[in-house]
C-alpha positions in Angstrom: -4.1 -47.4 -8.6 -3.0 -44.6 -5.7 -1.8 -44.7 -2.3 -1.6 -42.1 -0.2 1.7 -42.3 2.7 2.9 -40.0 5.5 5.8 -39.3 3.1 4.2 -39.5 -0.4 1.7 -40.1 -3.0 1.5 -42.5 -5.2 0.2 -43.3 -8.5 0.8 -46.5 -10.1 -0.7 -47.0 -14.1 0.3 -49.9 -15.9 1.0 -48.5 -19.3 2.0 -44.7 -20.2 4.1 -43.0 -22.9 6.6 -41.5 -20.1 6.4 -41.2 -16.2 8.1 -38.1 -16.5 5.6 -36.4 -19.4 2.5 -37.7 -17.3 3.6 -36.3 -14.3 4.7 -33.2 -15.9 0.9 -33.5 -17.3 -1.2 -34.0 -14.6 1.1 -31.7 -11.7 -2.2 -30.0 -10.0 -3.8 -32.8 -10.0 -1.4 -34.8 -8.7 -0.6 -32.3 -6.1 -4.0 -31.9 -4.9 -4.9 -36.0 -4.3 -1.3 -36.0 -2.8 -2.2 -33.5 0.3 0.9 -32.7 3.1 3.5 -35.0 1.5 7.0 -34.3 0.4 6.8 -36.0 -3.0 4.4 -37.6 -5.8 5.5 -40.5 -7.0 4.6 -42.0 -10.6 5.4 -45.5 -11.5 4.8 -47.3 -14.4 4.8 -51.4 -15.3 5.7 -50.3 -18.9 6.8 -47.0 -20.9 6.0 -46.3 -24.7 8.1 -43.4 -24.5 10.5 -43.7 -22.6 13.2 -40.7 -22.2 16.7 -40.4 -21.1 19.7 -37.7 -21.4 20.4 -36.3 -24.3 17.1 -36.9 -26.0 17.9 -40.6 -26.0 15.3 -43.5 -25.8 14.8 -45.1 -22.5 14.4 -49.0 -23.6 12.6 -51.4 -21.4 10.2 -54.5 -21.7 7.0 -54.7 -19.6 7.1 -55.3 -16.0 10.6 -56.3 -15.8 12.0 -52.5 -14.9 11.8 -49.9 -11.9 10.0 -46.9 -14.3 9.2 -44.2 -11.8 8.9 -40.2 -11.4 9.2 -38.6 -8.3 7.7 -34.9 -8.4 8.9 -32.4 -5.2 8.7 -28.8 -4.6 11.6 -27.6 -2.7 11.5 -25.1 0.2 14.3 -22.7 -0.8 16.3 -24.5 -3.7 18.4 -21.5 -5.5 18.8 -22.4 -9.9 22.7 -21.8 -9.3 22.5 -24.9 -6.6 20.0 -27.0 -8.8 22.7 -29.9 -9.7 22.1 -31.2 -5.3 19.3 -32.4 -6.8 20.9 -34.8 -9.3 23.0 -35.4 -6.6 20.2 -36.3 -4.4 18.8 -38.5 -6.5 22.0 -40.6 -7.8 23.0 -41.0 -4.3 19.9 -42.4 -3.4 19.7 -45.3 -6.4 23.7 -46.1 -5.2 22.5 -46.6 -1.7 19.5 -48.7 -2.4 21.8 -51.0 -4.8 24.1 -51.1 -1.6 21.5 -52.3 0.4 20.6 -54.8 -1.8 23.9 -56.3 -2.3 25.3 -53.8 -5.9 28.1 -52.0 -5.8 27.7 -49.0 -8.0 29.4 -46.0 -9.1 28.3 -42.7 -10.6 28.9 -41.2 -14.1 28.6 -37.3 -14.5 26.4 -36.4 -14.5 23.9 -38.7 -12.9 24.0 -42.0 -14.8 24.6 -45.3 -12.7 27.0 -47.9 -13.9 28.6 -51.5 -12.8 31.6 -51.7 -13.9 31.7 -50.2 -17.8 27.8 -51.2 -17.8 24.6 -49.2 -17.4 22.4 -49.8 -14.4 20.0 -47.0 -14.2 19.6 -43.5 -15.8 18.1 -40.5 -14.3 16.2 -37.6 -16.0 15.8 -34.4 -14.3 13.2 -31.9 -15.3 13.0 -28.5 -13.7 10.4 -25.4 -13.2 11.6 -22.4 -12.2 10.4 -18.9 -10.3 12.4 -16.1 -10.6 15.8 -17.5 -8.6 14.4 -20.5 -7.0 13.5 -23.9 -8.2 9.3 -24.4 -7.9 9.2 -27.9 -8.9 11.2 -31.0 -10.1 10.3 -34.3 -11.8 13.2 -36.6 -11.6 12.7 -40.0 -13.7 14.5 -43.3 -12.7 14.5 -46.2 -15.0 16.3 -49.0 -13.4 17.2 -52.5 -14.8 15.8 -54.8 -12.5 15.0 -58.1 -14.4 15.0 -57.9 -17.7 18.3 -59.8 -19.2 17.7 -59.2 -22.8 18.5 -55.7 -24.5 18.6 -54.2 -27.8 21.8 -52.8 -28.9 22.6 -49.8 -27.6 25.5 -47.6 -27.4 25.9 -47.9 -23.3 26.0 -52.0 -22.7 23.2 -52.6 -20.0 23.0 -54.7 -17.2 20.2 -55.6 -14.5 19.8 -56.2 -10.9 19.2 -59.8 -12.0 21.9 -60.4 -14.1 24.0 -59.1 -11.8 22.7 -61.3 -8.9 21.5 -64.5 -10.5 17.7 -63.3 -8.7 15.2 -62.1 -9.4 13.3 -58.9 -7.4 10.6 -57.7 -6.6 9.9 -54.0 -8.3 7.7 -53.0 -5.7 10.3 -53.5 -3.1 13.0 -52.1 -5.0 11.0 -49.3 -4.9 10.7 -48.6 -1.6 14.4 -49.0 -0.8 15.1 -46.3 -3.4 12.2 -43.5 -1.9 13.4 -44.2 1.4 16.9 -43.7 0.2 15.3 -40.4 -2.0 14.4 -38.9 1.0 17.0 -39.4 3.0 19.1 -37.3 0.7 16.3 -35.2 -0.1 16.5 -33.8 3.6 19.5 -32.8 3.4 19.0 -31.1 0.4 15.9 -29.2 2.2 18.6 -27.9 4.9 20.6 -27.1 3.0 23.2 -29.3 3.1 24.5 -28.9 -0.5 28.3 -29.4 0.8 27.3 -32.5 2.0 25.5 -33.9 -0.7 28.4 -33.0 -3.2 31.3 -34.1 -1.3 29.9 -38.0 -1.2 28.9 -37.5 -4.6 32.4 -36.7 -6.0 33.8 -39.8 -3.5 31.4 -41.7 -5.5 32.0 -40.3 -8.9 34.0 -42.2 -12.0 36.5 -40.6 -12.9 37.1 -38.2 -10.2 41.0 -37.3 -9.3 41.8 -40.4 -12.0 43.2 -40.0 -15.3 40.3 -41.2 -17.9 39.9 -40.6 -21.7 37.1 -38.0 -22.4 35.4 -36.5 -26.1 34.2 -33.0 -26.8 33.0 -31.6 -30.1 36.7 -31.1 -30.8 38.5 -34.1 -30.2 39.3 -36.7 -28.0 41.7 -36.4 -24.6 43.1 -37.4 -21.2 41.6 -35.5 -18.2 40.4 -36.4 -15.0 37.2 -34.7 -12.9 39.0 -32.2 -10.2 35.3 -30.6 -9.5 31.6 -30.7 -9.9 30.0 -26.9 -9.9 26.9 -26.0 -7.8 24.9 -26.1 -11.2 26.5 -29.1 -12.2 29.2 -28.1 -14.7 31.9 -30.4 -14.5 35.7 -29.1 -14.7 38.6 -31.0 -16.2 42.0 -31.1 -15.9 44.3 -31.9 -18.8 47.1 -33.8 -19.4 49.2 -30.7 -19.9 47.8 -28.8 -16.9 44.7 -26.5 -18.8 41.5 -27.0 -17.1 38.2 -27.5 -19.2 34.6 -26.3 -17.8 31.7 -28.3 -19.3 27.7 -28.2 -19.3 25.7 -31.3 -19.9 26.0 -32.7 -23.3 29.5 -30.7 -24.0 31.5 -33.8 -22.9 31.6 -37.5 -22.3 33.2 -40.0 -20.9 34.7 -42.3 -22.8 35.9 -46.6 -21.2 
């Protein structure tokens, strides 16, 4: 099924290996059903293939879940500034649980989590030309319903487990792309300042003392900064300060 808004395009399947992957797949045509919109939109009632960070698994059961990609093409996004996007889109999934009544905060670099339990991931895929980024598909899988999970190293938790309702994925859905592009906007003008400073007052860990693990060992640091590309500096316990790309660290409860 498609529907066409002022704002975006959407594309709703019931079954697909990964929203992501699909709309990585299908991008000119997408684009040319979607006409003068700022984003395509690709949701899913059930994912074979799920992905996450990190190469991980995205684990959902059918119909229970918010599985969407939203695709955009930003005006005049510099590579060095492409982490405001990541910001964009974690802000956006914070404020549409605050609207609904979930307090949430964000794990570096764009994971939500209640508490010590995991909410929502994000996956975000980019194309580049020359210094600018051309196009992004960011994934969201969100726990909306579903109450049983496998085991998995980060303990889950739903919308509905944490409200005692259920909700409506449709619904949830338009909270979160009205919240997307809100944030979105300000990316467009540039607001990159902005969009990092409420991330980092929103960010676990940040100014706080919290145990971390790196390829070497364990240790105490807390976040002091978030780079433009998303790098995320540390400082120690002793007073050294650590720079890390994605995958080089993690948090550890």
């Amino acid at each position: 099924m498609a529907c066409n808004g002022d704002e975006y395009y959407l594309e709703h399947l019931d079954v697909i290996d990964s929203t992501n992957s699909y709309a990585r797949n299908n991008t000119v045509r997408l684009w040319s059903l979607a006409g003068d919109v700022q984003a395509v939109v690709v949701l899913a009632d059930n994912q074979t293939a799920g992905r996450g960070q990190r190469g991980n698994k995205w684990q959902s059961c059918a119909g229970e879940n918010l599985l969407v990609s939203i695709m955009v093409r930003p005006k005049a996004l510099p590579i060095v500034s492409q982490f405001a996007l990541s910001q964009a889109i974690a802000l956006a999934v914070r404020a549409a649980m605050s609207y609904i009544g979930i307090d949430t905060l964000l794990k570096w670099p764009n994971d939500i989590y209640v508490g010590e339990r995991k909410l929502a991931g994000i996956l975000v895929e980019l194309d580049c030309c020359g210094a600018l980024v051309e196009q992004a598909v960011i994934g969201v899988g969100l726990n909306v319903n579903q109450e049983q999970f496998d085991l998995m190293d980060k303990v889950p938790v739903s919308m509905k487990m944490l409200t005692g309702e259920a909700h409506d994925v449709s619904e949830v859905l338009g909270v979160l792309l009205d919240s997307f592009l809100y944030y979105y906007s300000l990316l467009e003008k540039g607001d990159y300042r902005l969009l990092a400073a409420e991330y980092k007052r929103n960010l676990l860990g940040f100014g706080k003392t919290g145990h971390y693990r790196d390829a070497e060992s364990c240790f105490d640091a807390s976040i002091i900064d978030v780079e433009s590309d998303g790098r995320l500096c540390l400082r120690c316990a002793d007073g050294t300060e650590r720079l890390y790309s994605f995958k080089e660290v993690e948090f550890i409860f």
